[in-house]
C-alpha positions as CSV (number, residue, x, y, z in Angstrom):
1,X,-24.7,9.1,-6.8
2,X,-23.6,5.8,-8.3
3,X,-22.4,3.6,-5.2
4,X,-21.1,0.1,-5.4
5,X,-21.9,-2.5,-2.6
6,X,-18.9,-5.3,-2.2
7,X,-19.5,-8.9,-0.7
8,X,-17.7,-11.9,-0.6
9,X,-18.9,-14.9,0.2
10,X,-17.7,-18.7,-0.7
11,X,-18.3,-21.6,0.8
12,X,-21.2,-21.5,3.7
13,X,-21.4,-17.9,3.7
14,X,-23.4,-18.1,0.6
15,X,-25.9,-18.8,2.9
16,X,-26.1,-15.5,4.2
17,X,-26.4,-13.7,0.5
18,X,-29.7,-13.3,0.0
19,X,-31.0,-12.2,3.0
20,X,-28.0,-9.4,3.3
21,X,-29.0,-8.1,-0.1
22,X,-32.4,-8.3,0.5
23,X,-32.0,-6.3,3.7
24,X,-29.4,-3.7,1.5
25,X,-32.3,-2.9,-1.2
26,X,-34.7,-1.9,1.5
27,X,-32.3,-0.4,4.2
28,X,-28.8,0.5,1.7
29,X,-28.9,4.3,0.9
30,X,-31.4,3.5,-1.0
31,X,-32.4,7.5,-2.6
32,X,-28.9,6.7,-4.9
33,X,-28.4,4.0,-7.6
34,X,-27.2,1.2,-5.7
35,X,-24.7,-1.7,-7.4
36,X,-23.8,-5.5,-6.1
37,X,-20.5,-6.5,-6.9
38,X,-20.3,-9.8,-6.0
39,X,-17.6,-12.6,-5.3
40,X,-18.6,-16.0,-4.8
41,X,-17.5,-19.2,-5.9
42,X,-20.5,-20.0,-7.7
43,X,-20.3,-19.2,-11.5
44,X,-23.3,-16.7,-11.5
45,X,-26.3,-15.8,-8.8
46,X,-29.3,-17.3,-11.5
47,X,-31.9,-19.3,-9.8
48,X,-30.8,-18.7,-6.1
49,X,-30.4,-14.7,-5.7
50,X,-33.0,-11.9,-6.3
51,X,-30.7,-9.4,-7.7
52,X,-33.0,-9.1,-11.5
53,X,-33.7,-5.3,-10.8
54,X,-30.4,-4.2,-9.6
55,X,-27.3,-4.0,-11.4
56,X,-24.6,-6.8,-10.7
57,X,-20.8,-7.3,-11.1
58,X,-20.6,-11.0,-10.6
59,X,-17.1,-12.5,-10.0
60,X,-16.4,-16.2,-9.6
61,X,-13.3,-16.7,-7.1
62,X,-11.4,-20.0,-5.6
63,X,-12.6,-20.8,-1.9
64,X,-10.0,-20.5,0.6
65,X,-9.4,-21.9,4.1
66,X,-10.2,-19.4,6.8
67,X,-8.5,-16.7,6.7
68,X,-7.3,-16.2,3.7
69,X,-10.9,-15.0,2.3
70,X,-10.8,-12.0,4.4
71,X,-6.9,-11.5,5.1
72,X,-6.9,-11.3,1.3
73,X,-10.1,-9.2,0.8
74,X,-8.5,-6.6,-0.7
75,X,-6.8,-8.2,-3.0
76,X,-10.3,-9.8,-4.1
77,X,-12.1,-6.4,-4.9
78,X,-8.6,-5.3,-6.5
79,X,-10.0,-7.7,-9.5
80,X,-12.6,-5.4,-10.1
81,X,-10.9,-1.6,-9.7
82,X,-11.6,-0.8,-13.3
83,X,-14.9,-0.9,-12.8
84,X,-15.0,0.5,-9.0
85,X,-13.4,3.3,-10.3
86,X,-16.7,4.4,-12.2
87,X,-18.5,4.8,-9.5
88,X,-18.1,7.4,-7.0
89,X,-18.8,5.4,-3.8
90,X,-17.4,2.2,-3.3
91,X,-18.4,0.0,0.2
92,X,-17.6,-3.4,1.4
93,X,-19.5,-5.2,3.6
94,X,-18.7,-8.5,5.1
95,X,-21.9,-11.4,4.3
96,X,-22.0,-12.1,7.4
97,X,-24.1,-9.0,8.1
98,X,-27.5,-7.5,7.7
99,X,-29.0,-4.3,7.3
100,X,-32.0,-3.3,9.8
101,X,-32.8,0.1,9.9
102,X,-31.9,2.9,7.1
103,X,-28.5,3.9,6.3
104,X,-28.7,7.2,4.3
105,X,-26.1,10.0,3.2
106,X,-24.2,10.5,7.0
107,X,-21.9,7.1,4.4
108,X,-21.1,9.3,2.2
109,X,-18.4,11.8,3.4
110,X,-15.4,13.5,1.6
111,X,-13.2,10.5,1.8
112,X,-13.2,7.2,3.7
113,X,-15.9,6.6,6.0
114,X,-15.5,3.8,8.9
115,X,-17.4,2.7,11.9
116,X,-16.6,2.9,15.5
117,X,-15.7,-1.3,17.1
118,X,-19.1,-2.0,19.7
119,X,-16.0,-2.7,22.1
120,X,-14.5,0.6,21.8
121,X,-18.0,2.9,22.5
122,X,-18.9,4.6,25.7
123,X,-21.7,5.5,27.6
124,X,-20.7,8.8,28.3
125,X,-22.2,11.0,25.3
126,X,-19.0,13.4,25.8
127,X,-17.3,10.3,25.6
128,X,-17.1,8.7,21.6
129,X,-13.6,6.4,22.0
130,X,-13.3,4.0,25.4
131,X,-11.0,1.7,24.6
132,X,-10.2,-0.4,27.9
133,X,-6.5,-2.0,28.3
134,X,-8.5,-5.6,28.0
135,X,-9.5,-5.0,24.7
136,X,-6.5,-2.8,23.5
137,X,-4.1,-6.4,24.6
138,X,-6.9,-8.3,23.1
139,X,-7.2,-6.8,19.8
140,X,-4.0,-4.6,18.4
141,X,-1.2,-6.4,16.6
142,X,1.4,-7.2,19.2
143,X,4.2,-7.9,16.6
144,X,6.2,-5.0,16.3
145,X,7.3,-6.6,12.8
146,X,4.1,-6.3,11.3
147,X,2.8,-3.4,9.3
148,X,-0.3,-4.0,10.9
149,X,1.5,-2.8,14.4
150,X,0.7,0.3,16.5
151,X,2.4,1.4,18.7
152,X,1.0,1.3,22.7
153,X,0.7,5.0,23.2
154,X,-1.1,5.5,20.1
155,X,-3.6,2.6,20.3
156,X,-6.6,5.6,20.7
157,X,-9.4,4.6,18.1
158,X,-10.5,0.9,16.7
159,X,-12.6,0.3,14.1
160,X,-14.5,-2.4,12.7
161,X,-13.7,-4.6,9.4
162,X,-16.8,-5.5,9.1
163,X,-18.4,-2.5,7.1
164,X,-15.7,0.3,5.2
165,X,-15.5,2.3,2.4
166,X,-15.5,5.7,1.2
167,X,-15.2,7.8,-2.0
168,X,-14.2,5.2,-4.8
169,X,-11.0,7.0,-6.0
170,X,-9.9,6.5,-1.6
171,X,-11.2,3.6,-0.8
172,X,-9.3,2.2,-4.0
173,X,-6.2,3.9,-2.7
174,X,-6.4,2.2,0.7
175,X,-6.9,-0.9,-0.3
176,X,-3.7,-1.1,-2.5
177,X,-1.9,0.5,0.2
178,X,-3.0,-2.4,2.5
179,X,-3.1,-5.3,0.4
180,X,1.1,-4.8,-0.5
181,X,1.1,-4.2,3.3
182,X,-0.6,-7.6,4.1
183,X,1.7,-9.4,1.1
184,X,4.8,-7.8,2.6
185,X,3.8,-9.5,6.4
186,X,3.4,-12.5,4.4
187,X,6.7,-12.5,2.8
188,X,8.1,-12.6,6.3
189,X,5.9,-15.0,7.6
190,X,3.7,-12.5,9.7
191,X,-0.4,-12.5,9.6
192,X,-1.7,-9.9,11.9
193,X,-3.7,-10.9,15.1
194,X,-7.3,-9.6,13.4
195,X,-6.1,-10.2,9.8
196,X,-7.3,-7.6,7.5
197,X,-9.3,-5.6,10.4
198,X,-5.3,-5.2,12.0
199,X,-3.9,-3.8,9.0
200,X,-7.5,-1.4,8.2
201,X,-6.4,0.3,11.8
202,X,-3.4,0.6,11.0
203,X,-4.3,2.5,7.7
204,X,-6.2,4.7,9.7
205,X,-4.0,5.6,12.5
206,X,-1.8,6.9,9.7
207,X,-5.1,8.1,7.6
208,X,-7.8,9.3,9.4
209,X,-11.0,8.7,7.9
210,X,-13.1,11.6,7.1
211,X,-16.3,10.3,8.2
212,X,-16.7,8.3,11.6
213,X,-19.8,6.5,12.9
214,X,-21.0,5.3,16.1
215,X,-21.0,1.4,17.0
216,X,-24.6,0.7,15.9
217,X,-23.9,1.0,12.5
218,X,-22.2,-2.8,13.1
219,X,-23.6,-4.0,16.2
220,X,-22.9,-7.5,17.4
221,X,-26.1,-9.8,17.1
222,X,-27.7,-11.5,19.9
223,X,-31.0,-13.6,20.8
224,X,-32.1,-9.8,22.5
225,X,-30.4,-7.7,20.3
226,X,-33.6,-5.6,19.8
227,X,-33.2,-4.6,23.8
228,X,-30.1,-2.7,22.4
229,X,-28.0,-5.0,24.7
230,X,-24.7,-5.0,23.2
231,X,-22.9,-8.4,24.0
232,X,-19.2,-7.2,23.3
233,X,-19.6,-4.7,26.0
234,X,-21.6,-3.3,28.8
235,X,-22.5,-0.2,26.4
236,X,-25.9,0.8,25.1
237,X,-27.6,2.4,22.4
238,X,-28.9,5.8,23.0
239,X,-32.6,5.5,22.8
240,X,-33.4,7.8,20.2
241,X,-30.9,5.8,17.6
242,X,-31.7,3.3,16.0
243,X,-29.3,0.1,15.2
244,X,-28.3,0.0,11.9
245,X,-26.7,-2.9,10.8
246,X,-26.1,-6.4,12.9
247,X,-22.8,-8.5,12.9
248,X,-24.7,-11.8,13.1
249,X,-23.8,-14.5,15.7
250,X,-22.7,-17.2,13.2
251,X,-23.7,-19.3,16.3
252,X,-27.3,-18.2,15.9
253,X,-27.3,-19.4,11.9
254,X,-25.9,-23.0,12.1
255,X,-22.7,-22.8,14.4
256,X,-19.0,-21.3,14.5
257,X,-17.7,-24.2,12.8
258,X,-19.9,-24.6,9.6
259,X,-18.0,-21.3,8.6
260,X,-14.6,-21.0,10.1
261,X,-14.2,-25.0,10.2
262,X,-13.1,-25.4,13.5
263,X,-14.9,-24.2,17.3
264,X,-15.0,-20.7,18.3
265,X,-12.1,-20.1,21.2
């Protein structure tokens, strides 16, 4: 299979490229011919990246203030749908990430796959979705105006924004569906609480992804992360899985500020 790997990264979080790639050639579904498309503003990845024996799309883009690199994400990979559209898996992952164990063919479903939010797992194994009322206040869109809202009684599942994607043809299709959503909030003034991760949930409460997995595929880094301590929420990983990709701690690589400009609330 052809796949496509997404990342965007301007500003500081070109720091993180290299080691999220690196960590994507050896852990990244690695048995199927794997593609970097890549938007930075840097005008090519020569001298600083290792990407000579992999394929790469290279796109320079404008840096923007936070948020508007991630509210506008899908916007961003929109650039390159032409060329998405060849392959027939298409993934985004946010830089700010890394790869640790493998990640094989449970990605690759019939249609979008996404990953269970660390705050939304359980530790009952009959159990997949606990989503307590703290984090369901703390993270849905509470604007009935947006197009990122859902409503109370339907606020069941949440997923993360960090890592998504799917077949190329309905991944492509989400994203236009959300990116005119996010420009249509805009146009009256509305950006949803989480920004793009608001609006992905949304998609999905009204699209249910064909493939689901389990919080460790996007667990939250921490100094003892290896202990399987999850730091979002008093939930562990069951001891014969294996983590497989971290959300790093930006203040573990430098400090909140150096990448949203401004101290973590």
């Amino acid at each position: 299979m052809r796949v496509a790997l997404c990342v965007i990264a301007t500003s500081s979080y070109k720091n993180f490229l290299n080691p999220l790639l690196e960590s994507a050639k050896k852990y990244f579904l690695t048995q199927h011919n794997l593609s970097f498309f890549i938007f930075a503003d840097s005008v090519d990845h020569k001298g600083w990246l290792d990407l000579d024996e992999h394929n790469v799309c290279w796109t320079q883009i404008e840096h923007l203030p936070f948020p508007l690199p991630t509210l506008f994400r899908y916007k961003t990979l929109l650039k390159k749908e032409g060329e998405l559209s060849d392959f027939d898996y298409t993934f985004h992952c946010d830089a700010d990430t890394r790869f640790v164990s493998t990640v094989g063919e449970e990605m690759l479903g019939q249609g979008i796959t996404s990953i269970q939010h660390p705050a939304a797992g359980s530790n009952d194994p009959k159990v997949f979705w606990d989503l307590t009322e703290e984090f369901k206040n703390y993270a849905f869109e509470h604007n009935p105006d947006s197009l990122a809202y859902i409503a109370p009684k339907k606020r069941k599942k949440y997923f993360c924004g960090a890592i998504q994607g799917g077949l190329s043809k309905k991944y492509i299709g989400a994203m236009k569906v959300i990116a005119k959503n996010i420009d249509d909030d805009l146009g009256q003034n509305i950006i949803a609480r989480y920004h793009d991760e608001s609006h992905w949930n949304k998609y999905l409460s009204q699209n249910p992804p064909h493939t689901i997995l389990p919080f460790w595929y996007c667990f939250p880094e921490s100094k003892d992360w290896p202990t399987k301590k999850n730091r979002w929420k008093d939930v562990y990983v069951p001891k014969e899985q294996e983590i497989k990709m971290l959300c790093l701690d930006k203040d573990l690589h430098g400090g909140y500020h150096l990448y949203r400009g401004k101290a973590k609330k």
